[in-house]
C-alpha positions in Angstrom: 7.2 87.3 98.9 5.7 85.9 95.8 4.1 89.1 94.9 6.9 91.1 94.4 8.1 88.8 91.8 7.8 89.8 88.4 8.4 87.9 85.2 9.8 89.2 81.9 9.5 86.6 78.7 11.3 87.5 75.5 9.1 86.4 72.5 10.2 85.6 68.7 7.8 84.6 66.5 7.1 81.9 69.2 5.1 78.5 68.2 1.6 78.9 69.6 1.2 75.5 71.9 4.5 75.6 73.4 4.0 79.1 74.1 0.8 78.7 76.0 2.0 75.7 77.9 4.4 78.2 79.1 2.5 81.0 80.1 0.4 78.7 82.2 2.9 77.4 83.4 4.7 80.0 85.3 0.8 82.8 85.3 -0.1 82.2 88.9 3.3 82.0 90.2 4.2 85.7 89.9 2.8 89.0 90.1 3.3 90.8 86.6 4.2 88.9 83.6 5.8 91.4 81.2 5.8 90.1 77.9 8.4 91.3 75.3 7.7 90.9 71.8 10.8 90.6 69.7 8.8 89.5 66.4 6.1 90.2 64.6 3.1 88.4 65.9 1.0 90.5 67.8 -0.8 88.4 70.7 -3.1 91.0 72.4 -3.1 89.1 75.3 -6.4 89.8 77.4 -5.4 89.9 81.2 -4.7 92.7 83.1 -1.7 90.2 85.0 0.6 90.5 81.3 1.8 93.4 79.8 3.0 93.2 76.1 5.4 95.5 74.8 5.8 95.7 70.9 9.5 96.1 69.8 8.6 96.4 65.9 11.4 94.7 64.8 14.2 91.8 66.6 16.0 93.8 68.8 18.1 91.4 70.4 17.8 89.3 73.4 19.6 91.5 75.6 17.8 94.8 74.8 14.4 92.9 75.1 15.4 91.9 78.1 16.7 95.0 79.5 13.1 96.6 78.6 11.5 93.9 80.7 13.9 94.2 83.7 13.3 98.2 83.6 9.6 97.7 83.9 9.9 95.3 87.0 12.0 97.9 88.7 10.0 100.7 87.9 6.9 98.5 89.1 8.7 98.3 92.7 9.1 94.4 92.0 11.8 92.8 94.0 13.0 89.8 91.8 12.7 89.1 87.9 12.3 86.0 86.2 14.4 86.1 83.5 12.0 83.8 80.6 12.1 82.3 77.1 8.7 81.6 75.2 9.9 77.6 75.4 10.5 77.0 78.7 8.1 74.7 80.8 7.7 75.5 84.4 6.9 73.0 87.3 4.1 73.9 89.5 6.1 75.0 92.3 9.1 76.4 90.9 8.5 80.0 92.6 8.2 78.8 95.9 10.6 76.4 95.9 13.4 78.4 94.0 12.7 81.5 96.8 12.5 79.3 99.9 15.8 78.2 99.0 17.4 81.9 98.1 16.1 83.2 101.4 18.0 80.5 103.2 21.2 80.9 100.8 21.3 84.5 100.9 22.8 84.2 104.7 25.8 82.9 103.3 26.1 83.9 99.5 26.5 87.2 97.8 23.8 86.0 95.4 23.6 87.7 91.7 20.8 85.2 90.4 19.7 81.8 91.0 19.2 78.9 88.8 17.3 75.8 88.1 18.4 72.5 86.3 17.5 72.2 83.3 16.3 69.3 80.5 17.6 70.4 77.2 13.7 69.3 75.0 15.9 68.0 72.3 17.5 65.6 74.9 15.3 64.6 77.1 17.2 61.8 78.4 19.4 63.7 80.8 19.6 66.9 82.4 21.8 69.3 81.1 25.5 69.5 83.0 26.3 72.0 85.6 29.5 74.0 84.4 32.4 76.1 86.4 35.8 76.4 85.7 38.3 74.7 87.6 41.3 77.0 87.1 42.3 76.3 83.7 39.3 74.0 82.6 35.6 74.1 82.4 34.6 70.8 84.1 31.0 69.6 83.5 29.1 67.2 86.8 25.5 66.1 87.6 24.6 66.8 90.8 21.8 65.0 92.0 20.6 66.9 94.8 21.7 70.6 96.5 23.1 73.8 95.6 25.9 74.5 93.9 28.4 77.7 92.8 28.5 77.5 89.2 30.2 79.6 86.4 27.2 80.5 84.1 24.0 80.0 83.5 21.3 80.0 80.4 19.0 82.4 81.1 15.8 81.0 80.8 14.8 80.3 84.1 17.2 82.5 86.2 16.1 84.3 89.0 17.8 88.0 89.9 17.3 90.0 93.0 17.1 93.3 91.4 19.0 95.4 93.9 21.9 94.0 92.5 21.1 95.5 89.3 22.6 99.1 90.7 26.0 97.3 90.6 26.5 94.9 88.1 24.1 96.4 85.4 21.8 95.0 82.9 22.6 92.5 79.9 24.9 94.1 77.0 23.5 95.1 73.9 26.4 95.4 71.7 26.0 91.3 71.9 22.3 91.2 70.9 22.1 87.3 71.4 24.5 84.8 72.4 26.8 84.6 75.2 24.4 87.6 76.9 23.9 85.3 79.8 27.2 83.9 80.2 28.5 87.8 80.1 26.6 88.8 82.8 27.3 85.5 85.2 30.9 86.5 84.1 30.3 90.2 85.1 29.0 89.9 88.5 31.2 87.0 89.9 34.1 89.4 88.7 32.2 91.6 91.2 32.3 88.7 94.0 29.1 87.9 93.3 27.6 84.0 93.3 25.4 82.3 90.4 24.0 79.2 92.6 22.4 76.3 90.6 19.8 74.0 92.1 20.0 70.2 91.3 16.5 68.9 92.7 15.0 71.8 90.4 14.3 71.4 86.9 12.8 73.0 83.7 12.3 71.9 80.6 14.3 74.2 77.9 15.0 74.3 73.8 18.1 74.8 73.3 18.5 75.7 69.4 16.8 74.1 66.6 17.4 70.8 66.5 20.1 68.0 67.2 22.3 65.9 64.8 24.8 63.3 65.9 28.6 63.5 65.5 30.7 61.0 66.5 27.7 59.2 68.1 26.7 62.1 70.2 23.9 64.9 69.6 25.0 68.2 69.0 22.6 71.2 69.3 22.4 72.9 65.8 21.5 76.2 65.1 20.5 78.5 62.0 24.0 79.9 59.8 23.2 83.5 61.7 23.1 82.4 64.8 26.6 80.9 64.0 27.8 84.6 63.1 26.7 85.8 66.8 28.3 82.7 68.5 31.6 83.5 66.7 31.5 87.0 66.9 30.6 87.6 70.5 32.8 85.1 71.7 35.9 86.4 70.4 35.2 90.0 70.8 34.6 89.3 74.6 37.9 87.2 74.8 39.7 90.8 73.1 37.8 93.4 75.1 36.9 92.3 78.1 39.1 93.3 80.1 38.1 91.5 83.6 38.1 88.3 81.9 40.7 85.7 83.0 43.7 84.2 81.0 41.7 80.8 81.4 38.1 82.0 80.4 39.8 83.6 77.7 41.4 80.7 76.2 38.0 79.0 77.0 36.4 81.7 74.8 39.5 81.2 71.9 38.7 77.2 71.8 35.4 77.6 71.7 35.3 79.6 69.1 38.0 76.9 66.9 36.0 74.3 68.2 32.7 75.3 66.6 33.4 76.7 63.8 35.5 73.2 62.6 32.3 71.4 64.4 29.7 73.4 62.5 31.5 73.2 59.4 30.9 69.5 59.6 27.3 69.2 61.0 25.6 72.3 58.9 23.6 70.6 55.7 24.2 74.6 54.2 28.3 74.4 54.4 29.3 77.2 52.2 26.7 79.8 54.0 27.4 79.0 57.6 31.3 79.2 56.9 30.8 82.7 55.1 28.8 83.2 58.1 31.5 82.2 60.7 34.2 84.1 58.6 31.8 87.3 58.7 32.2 86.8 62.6 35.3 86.2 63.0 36.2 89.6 61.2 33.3 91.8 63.0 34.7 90.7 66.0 38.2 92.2 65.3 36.9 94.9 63.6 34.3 96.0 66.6 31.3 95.7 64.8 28.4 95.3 66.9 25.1 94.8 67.3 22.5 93.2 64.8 23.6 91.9 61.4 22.9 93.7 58.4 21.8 90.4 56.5 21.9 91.1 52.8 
């Protein structure tokens, strides 16, 4: 069973150490490693167990990803490990994660399985699990088990590709942010499940850094990755058309939360609100895709 997984890890520019500690970290646990190279760096990696693929330029997250997940299928792998260059595996995540989907799978139309997760910036707790509750997202900590949840990062994620046929890959038009949540959101529209395992974690970064507001931490993030959080989010809440009145009002107060939340936290106010605004209009006006950053 292990062999017929296959791993694809989107790289950007990653930082050297923590990118290593990651690729030995997940090596022996899969077949193929297909490594997607969103930046510039090239690593020339010497073993015959990773293939790199050169994208010349940031494509986005989705399209790297969809390059990877076309490679596993065409190398007749059965899963995918969906990867970023900063997450930390445990030794037996593989084995663990597909002992339990071979015993789920009896009762779950399963899209992709999912780890917990320990955000590196706050590595006090692991991260909440998330699902909507009719008209609210609720956040709990599980401590042990499986649970049906509404979305998951992708880092980490596992995805029986057979499902692929049906629900499709990731969608470019988003390039990065709310890729992974789209798809979740795509295939449970489909009656499909995203499970999320409590007893198994990974460590993650999620963003750049922290900051505290109103005595909590707050992930923060670069003014363009602001745009793509704005943008995305509201053009999914107009377009999407098998969206949910409550996911998207989620997707509306989201959107008014962070942009009055980033317009506190940001140390670069004026850029990250031209930013936002950018978004905001793109997102009504259907423009897509990367940002032409002037």
């Amino acid at each position: 069973m292990l062999s017929q997984i296959d791993a694809v890890v989107i790289i950007y520019n990653p930082e050297i150490k923590m990118f290593n500690r990651m690729l030995e970290s997940i090596r022996i646990q899969v077949r193929h490693i297909y490594l997607i190279n969103n930046g510039c760096t090239d690593f020339n990696p010497e073993n015959k167990q990773i293939t790199q693929v050169n994208l010349g330029e940031n494509k986005g997250i989705a399209y790297a990803q969809n390059v990877g997940i076309r490679m596993a299928i065409q190398g007749k792998a059965d899963f995918v490990l969906l990867s970023d260059q900063d997450t930390i595996y445990p030794p037996d995540y593989i084995k663990k994660m597909m002992s339990a989907y071979l015993e789920l799978k009896q009762k779950y139309k399963i899209a992709a399985i999912a780890p917990a997760f320990i955000d590196s910036h706050k590595k006090e707790e692991k991260q909440p699990f998330l699902k909507f509750n009719k008209s609210k997202l609720v956040k709990f900590y599980p401590l042990s088990g499986w649970f049906e949840v509404s979305y998951v990062i992708a880092s980490g994620k596992i995805i029986p590709l057979n499902v692929i046929d049906e629900i499709g890959l990731m969608d470019e038009k988003l390039f990065i942010d709310w890729v992974d949540v789209e798809w979740c959101w795509r295939a449970q529209s489909m009656n499909y499940k995203i499970l999320q395992c409590a007893e198994i974690s990974i460590e993650h970064c999620l963003g750049d850094d922290t900051t505290l507001l109103l005595g909590r931490k707050v992930t923060t993030r670069n003014a363009v990755r602001y745009y793509y959080m704005i943008r995305n989010a509201l053009y999914l809440m107009k377009n999407y058309f098998y969206l949910d009145y409550y996911k998207r009002k989620f997707l509306l107060l989201r959107t008014f939360r962070s942009v009055i939340v980033y317009s506190i936290i940001s140390t670069k106010k004026l850029k990250v609100i031209k930013y936002m605004l950018k978004g905001i209009k793109d997102a009504f006006t259907l423009k897509m895709g990367k940002i032409n950053i002037r």
